[in-house]
C-alpha positions as a Python dict, from the first residue, in 0.01 Angstrom:
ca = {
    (1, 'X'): (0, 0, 0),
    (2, 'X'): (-110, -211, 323),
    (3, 'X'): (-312, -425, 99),
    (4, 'X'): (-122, -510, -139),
    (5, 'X'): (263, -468, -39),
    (6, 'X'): (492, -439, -326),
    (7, 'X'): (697, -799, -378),
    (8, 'X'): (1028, -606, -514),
    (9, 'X'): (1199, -246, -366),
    (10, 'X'): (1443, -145, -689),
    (11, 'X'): (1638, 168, -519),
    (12, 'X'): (1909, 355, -620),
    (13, 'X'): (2124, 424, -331),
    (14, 'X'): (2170, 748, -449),
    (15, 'X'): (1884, 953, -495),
    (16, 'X'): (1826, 1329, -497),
    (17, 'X'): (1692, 1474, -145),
    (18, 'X'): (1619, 1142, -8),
    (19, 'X'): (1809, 953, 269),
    (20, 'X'): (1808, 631, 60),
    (21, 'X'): (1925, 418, 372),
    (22, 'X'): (1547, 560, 533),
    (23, 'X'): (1355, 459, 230),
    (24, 'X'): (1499, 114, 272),
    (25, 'X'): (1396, 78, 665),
    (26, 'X'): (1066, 216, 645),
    (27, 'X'): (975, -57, 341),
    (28, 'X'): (1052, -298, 582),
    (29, 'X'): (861, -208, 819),
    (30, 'X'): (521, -135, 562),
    (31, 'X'): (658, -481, 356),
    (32, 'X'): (893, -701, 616),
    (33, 'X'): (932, -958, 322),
    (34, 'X'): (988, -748, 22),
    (35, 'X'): (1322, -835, -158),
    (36, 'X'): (1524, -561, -183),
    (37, 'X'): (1785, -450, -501),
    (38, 'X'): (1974, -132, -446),
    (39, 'X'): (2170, -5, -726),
    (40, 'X'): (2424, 263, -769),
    (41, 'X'): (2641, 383, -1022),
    (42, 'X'): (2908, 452, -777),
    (43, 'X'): (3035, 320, -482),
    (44, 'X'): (3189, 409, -182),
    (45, 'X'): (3297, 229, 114),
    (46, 'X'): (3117, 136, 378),
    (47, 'X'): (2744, 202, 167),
    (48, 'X'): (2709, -189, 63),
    (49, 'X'): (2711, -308, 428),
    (50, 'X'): (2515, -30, 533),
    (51, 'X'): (2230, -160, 293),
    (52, 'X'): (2309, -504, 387),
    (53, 'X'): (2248, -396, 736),
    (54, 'X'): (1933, -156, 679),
    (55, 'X'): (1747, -479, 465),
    (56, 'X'): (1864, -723, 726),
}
């Protein structure tokens, strides 16, 4: 993935038996300039500026 970085990380902040917030930090460190849409079908507080924070 070095090679060719991905432009776009779509993630769904809620995934199965993944710490979504990790996926998120370690793409920035493979990608540093990949734009970064996380979805979620619910919400709860605090998890929108935790994402803002993690793709910062």
């Amino acid at each position: 993935m070095a090679a060719d970085p991905p432009d776009v990380l779509l993630v769904d902040i809620y995934m199965p038996d993944v710490d979504d917030f990790e996926v998120i930090a370690r793409m920035r460190m493979i990608a540093p300039g990949i734009r970064i849409i996380a979805i979620s079908g619910d919400i709860v507080r605090g998890h929108p500026t935790h994402v803002l924070a993690v793709s910062a």
